[in-house]
N, CA, C and O atoms as a Maestro MAE file, in Angstrom:
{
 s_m_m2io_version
 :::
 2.0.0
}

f_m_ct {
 s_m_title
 :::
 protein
 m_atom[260] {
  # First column is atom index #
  i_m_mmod_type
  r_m_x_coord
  r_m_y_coord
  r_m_z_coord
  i_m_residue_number
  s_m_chain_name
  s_m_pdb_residue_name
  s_m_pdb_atom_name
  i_m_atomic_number
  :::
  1 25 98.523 102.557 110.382 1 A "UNK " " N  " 7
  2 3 99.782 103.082 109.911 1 A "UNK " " CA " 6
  3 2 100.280 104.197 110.818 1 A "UNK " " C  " 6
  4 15 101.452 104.212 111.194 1 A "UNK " " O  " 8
  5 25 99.266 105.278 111.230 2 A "UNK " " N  " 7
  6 3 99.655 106.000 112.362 2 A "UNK " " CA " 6
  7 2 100.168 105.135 113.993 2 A "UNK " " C  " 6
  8 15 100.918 105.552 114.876 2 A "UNK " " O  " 8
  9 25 99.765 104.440 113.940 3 A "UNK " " N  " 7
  10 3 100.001 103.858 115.434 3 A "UNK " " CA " 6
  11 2 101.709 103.587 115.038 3 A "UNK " " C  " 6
  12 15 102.626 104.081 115.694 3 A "UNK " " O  " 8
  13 25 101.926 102.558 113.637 4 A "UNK " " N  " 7
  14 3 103.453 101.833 114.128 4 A "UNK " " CA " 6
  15 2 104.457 103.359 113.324 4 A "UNK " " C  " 6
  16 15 105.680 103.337 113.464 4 A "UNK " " O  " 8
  17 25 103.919 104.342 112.683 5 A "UNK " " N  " 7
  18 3 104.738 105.096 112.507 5 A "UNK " " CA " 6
  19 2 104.899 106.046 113.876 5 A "UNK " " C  " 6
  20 15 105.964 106.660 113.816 5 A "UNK " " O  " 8
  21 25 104.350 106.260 114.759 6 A "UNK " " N  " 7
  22 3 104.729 106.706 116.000 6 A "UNK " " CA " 6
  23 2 105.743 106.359 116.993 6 A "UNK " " C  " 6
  24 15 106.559 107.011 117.645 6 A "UNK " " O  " 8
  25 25 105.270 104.481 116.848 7 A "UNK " " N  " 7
  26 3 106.451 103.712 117.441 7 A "UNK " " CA " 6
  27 2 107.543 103.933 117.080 7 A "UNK " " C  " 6
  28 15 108.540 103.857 117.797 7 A "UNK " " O  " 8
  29 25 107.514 104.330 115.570 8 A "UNK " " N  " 7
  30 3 109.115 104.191 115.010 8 A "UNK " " CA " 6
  31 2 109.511 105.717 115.424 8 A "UNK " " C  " 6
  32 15 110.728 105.767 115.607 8 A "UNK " " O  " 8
  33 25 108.798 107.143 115.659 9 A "UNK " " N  " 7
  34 3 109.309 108.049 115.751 9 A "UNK " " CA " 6
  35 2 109.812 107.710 117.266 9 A "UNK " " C  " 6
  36 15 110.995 107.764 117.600 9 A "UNK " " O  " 8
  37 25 108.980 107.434 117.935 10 A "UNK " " N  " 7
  38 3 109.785 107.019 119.518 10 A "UNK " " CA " 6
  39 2 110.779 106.099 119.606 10 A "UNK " " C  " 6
  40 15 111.198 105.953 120.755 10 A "UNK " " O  " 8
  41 25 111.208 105.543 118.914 11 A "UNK " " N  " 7
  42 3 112.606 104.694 118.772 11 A "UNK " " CA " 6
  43 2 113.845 105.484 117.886 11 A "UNK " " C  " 6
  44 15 115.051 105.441 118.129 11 A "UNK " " O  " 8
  45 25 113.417 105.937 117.204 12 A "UNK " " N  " 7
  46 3 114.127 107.558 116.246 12 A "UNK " " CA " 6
  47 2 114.900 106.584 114.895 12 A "UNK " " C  " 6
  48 15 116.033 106.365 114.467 12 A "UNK " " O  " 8
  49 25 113.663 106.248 114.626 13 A "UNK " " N  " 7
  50 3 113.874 105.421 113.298 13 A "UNK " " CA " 6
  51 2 113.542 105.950 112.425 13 A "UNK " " C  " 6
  52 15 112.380 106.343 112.528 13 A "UNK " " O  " 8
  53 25 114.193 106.266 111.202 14 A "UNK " " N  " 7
  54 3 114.267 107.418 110.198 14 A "UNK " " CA " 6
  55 2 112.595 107.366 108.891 14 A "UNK " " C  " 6
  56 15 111.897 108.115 108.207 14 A "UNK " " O  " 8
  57 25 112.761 105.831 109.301 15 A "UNK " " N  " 7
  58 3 111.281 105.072 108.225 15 A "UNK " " CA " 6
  59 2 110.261 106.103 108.627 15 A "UNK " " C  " 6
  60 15 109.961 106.950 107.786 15 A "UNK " " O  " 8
  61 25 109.666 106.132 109.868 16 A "UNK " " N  " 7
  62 3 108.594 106.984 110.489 16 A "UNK " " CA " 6
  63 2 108.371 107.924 109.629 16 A "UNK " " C  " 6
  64 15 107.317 107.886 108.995 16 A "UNK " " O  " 8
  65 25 109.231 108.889 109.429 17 A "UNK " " N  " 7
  66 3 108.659 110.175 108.168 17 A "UNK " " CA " 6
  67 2 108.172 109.731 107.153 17 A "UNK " " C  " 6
  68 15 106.990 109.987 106.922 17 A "UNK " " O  " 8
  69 25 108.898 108.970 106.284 18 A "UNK " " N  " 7
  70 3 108.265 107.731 105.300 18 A "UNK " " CA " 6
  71 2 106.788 107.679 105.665 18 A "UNK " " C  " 6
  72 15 105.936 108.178 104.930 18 A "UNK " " O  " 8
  73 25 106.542 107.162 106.634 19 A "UNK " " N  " 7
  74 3 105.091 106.302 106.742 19 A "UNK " " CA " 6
  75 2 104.267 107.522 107.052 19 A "UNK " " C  " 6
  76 15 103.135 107.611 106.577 19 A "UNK " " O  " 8
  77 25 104.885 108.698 108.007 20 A "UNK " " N  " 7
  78 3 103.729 109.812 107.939 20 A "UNK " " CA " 6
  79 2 103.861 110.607 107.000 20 A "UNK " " C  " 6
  80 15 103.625 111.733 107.437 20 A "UNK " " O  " 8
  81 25 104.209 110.647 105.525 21 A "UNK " " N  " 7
  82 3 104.478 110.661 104.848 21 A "UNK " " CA " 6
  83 2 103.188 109.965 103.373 21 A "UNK " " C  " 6
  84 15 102.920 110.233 102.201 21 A "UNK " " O  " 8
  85 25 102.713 108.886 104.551 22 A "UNK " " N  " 7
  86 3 102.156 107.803 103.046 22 A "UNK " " CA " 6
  87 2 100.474 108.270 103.575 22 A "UNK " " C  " 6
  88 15 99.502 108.652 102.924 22 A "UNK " " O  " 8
  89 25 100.703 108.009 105.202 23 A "UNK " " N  " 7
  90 3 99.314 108.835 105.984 23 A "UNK " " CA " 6
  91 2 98.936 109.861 105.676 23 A "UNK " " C  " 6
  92 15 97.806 109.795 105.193 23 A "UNK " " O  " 8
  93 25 99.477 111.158 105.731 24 A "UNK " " N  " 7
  94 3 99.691 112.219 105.038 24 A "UNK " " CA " 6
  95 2 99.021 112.427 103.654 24 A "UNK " " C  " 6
  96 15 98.146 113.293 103.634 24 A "UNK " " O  " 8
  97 25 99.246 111.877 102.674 25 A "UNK " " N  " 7
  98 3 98.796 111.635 101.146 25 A "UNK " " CA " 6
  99 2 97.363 110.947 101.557 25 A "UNK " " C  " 6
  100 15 96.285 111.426 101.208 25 A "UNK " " O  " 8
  101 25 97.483 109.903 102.251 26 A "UNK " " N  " 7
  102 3 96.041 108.947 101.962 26 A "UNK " " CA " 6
  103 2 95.424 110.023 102.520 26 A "UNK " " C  " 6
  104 15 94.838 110.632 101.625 26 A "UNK " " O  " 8
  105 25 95.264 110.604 103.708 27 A "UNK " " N  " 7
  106 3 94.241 111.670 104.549 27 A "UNK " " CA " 6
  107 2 94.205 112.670 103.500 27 A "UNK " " C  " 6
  108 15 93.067 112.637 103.031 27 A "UNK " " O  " 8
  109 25 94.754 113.354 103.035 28 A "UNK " " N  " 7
  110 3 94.595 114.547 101.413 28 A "UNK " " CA " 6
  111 2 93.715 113.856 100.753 28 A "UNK " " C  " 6
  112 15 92.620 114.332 101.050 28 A "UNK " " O  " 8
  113 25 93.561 112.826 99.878 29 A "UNK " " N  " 7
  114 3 92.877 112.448 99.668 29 A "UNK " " CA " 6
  115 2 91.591 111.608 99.881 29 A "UNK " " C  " 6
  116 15 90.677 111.476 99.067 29 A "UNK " " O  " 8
  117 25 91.671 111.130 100.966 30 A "UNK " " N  " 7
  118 3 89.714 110.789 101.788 30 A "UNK " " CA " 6
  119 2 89.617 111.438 102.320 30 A "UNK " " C  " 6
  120 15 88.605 111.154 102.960 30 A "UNK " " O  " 8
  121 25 90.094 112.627 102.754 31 A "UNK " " N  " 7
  122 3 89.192 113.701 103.187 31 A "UNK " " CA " 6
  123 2 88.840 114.932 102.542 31 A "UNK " " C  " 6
  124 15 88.247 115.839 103.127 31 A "UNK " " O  " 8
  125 25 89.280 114.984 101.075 32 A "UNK " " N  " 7
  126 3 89.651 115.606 100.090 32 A "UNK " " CA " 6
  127 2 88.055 115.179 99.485 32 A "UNK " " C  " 6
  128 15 87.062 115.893 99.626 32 A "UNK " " O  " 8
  129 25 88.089 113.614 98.668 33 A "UNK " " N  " 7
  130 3 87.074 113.408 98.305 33 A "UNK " " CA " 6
  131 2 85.878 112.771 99.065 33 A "UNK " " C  " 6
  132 15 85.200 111.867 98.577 33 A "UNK " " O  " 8
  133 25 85.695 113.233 100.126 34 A "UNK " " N  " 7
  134 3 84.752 113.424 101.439 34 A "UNK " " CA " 6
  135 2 83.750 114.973 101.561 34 A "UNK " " C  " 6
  136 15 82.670 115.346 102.019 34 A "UNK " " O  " 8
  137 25 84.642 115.381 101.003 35 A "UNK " " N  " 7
  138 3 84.730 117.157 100.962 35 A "UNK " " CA " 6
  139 2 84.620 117.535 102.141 35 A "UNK " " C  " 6
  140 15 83.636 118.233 102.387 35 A "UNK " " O  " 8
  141 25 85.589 117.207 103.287 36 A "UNK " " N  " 7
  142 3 86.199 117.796 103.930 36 A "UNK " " CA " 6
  143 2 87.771 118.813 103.563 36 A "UNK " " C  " 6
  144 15 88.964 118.559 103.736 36 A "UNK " " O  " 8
  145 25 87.077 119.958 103.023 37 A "UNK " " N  " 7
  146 3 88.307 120.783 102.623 37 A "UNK " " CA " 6
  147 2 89.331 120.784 103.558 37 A "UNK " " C  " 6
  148 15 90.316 120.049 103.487 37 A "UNK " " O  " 8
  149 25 89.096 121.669 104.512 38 A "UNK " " N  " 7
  150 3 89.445 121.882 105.666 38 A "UNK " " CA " 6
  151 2 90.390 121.359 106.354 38 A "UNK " " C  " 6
  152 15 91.361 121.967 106.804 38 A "UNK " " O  " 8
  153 25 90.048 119.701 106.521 39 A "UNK " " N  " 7
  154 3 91.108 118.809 107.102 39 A "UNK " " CA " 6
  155 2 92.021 118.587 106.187 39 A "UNK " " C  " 6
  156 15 93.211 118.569 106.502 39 A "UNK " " O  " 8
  157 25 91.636 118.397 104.999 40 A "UNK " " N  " 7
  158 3 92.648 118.144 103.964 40 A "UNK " " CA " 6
  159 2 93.265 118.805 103.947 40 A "UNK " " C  " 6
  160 15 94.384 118.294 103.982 40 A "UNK " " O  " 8
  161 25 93.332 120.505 103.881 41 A "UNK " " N  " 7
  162 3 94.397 121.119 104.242 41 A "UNK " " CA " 6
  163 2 95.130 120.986 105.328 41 A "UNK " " C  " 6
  164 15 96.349 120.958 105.159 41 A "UNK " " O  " 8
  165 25 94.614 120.875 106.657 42 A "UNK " " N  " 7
  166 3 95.420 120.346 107.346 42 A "UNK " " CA " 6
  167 2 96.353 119.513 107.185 42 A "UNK " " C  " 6
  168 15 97.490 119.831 107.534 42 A "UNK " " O  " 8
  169 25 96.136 118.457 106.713 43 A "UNK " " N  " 7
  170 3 96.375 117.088 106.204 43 A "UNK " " CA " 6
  171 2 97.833 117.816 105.186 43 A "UNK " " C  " 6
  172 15 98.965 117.381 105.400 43 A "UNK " " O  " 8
  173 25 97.650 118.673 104.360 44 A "UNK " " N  " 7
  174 3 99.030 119.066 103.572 44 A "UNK " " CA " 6
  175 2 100.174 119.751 104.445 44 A "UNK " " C  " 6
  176 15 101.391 119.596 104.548 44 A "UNK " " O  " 8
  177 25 99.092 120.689 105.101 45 A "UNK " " N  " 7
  178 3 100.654 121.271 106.433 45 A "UNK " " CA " 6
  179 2 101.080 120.028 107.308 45 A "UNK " " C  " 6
  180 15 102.276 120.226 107.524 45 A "UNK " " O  " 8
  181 25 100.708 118.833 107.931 46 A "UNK " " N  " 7
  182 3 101.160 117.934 108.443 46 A "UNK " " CA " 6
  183 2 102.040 117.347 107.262 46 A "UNK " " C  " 6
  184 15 103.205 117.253 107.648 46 A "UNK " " O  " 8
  185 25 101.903 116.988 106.157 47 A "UNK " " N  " 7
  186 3 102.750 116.217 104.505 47 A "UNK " " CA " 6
  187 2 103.945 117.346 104.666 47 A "UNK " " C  " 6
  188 15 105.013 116.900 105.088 47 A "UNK " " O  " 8
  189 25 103.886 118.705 104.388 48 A "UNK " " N  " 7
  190 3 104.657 119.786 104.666 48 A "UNK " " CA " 6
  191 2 105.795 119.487 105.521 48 A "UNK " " C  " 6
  192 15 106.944 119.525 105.080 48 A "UNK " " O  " 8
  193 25 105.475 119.142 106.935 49 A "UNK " " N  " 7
  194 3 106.101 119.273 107.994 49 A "UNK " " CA " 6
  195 2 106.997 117.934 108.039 49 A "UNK " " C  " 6
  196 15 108.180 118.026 108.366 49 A "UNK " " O  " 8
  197 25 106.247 116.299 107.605 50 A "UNK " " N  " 7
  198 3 107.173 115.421 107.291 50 A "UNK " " CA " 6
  199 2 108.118 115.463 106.565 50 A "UNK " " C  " 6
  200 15 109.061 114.673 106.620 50 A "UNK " " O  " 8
  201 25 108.022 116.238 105.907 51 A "UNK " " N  " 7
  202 3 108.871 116.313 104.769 51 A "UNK " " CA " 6
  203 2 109.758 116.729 105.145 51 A "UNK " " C  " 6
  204 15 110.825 116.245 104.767 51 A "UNK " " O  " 8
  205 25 109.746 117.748 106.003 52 A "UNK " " N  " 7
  206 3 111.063 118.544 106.369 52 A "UNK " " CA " 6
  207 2 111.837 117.749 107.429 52 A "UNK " " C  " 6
  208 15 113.057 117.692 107.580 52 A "UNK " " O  " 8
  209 25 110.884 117.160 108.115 53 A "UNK " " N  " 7
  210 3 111.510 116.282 109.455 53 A "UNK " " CA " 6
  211 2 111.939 115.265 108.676 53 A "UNK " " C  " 6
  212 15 112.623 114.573 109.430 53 A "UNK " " O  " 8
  213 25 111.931 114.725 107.488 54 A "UNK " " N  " 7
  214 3 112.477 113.691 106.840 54 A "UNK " " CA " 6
  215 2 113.839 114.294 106.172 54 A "UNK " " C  " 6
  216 15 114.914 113.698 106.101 54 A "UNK " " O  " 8
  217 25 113.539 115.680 105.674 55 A "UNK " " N  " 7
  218 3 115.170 115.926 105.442 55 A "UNK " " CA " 6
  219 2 116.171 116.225 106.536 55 A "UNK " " C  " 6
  220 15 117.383 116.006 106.526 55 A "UNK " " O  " 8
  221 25 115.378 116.801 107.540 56 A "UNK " " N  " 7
  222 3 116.166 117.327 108.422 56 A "UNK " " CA " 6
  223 2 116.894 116.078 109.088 56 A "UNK " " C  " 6
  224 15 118.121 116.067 109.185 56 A "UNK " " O  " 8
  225 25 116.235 115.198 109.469 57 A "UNK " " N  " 7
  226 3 116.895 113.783 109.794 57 A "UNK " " CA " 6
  227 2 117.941 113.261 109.479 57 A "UNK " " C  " 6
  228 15 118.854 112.967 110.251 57 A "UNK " " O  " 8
  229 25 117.883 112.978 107.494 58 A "UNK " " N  " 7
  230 3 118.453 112.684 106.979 58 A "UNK " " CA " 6
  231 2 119.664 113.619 106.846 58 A "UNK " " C  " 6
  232 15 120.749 113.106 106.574 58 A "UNK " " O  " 8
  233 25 119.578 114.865 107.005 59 A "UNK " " N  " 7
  234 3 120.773 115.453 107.136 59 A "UNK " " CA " 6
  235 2 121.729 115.279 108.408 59 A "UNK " " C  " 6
  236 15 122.955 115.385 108.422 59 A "UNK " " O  " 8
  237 25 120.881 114.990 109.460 60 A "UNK " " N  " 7
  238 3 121.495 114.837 110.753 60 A "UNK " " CA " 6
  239 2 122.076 114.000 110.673 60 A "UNK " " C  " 6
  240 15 123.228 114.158 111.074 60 A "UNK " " O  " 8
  241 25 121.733 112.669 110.160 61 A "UNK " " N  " 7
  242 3 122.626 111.226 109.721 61 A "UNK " " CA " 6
  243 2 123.811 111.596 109.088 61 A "UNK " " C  " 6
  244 15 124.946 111.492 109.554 61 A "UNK " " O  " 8
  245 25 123.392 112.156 107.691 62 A "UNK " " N  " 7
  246 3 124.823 112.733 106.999 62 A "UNK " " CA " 6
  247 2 125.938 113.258 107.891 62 A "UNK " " C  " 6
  248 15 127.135 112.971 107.904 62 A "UNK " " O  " 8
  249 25 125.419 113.879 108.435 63 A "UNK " " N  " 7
  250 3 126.558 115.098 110.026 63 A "UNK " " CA " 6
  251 2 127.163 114.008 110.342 63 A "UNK " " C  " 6
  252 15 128.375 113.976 110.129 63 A "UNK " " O  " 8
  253 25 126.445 112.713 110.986 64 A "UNK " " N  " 7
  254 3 127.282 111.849 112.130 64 A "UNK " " CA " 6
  255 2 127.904 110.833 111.875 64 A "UNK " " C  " 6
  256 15 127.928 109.883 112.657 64 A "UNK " " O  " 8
  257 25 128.429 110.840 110.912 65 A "UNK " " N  " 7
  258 3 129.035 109.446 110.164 65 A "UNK " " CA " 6
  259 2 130.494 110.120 109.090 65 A "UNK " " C  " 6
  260 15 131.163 109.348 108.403 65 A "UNK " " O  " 8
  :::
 }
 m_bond[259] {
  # First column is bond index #
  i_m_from
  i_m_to
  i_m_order
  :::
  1 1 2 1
  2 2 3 1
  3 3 4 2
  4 3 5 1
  5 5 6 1
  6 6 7 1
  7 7 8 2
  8 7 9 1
  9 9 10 1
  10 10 11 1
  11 11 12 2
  12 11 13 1
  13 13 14 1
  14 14 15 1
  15 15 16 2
  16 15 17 1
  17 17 18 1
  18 18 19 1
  19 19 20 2
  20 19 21 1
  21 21 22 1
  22 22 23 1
  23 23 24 2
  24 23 25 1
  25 25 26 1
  26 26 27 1
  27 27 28 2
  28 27 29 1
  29 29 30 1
  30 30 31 1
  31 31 32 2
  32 31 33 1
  33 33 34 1
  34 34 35 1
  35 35 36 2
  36 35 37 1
  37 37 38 1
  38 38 39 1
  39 39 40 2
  40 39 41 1
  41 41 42 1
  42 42 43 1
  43 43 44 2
  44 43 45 1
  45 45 46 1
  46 46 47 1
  47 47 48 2
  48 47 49 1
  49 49 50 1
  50 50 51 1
  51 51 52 2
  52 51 53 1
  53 53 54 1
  54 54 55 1
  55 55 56 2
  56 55 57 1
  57 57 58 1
  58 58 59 1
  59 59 60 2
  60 59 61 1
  61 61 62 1
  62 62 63 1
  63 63 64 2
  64 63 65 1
  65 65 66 1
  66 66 67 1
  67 67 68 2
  68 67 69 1
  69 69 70 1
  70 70 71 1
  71 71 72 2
  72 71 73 1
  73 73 74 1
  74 74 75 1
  75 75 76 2
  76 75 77 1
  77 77 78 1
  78 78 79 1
  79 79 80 2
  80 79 81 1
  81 81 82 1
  82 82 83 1
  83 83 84 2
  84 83 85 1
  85 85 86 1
  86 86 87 1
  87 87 88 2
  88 87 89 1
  89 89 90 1
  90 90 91 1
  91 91 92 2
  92 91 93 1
  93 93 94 1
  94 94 95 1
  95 95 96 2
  96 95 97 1
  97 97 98 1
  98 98 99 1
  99 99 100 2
  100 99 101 1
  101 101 102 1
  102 102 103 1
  103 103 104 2
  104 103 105 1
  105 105 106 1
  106 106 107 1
  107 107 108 2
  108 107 109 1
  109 109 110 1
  110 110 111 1
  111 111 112 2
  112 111 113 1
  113 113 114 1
  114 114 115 1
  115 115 116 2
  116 115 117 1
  117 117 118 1
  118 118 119 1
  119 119 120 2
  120 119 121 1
  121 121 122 1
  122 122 123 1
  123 123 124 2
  124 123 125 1
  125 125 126 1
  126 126 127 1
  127 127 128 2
  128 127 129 1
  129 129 130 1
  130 130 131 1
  131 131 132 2
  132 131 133 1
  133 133 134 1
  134 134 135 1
  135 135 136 2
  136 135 137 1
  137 137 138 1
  138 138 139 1
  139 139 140 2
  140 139 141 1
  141 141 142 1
  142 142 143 1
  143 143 144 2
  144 143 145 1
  145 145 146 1
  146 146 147 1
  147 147 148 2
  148 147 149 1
  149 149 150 1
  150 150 151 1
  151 151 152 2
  152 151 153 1
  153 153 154 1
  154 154 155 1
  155 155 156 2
  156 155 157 1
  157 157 158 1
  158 158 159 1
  159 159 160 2
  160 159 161 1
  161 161 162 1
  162 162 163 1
  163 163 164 2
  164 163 165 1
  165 165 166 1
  166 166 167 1
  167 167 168 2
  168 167 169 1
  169 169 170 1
  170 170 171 1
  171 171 172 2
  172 171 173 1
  173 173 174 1
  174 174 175 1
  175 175 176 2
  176 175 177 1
  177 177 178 1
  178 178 179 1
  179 179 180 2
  180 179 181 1
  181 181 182 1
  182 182 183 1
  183 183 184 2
  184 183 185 1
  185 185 186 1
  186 186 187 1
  187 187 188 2
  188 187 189 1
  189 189 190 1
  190 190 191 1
  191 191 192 2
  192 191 193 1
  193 193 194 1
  194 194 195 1
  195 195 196 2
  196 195 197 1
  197 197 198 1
  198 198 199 1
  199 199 200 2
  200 199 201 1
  201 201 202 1
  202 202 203 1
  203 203 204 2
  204 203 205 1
  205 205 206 1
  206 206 207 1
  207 207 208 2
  208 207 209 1
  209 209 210 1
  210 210 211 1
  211 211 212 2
  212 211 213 1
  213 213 214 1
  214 214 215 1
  215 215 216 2
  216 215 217 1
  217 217 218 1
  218 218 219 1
  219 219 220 2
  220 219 221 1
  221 221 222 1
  222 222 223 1
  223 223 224 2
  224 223 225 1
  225 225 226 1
  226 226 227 1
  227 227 228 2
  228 227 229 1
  229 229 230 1
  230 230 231 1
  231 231 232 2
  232 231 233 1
  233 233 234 1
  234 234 235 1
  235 235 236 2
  236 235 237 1
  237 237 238 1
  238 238 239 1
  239 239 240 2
  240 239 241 1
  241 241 242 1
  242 242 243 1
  243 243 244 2
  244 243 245 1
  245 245 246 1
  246 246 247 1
  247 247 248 2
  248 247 249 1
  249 249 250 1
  250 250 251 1
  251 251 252 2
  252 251 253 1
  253 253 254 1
  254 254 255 1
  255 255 256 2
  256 255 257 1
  257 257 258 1
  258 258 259 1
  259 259 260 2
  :::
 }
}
């Protein structure tokens, strides 16, 4: 899921946040109940950061139309 959501950020296809987005959640949780704390937090500031690149996007669309 990381590999074709990359593709889509290099083509600037809006889905990509979506999918790092779904990566994001699954990694919180197997590395969560792994008890890898640690990454899992990581794992939420990366969820964090899609999120915003998913609004911010979506606002940029709104702007250009």
């Amino acid at each position: 899921m990381s590999f074709v959501a990359q593709i889509l950020i290099t083509r600037r296809i809006i889905l990509n946040w979506q999918m790092w987005i779904i990566v994001d959640i699954i990694g919180i949780w197997l590395y969560w109940y792994k008890g890898l704390r640690l990454i899992s937090l990581l794992y939420v500031i990366f969820l964090g950061l899609a999120i915003k690149g998913f609004i911010d996007w979506r606002r940029q669309l709104a702007n250009q139309t």
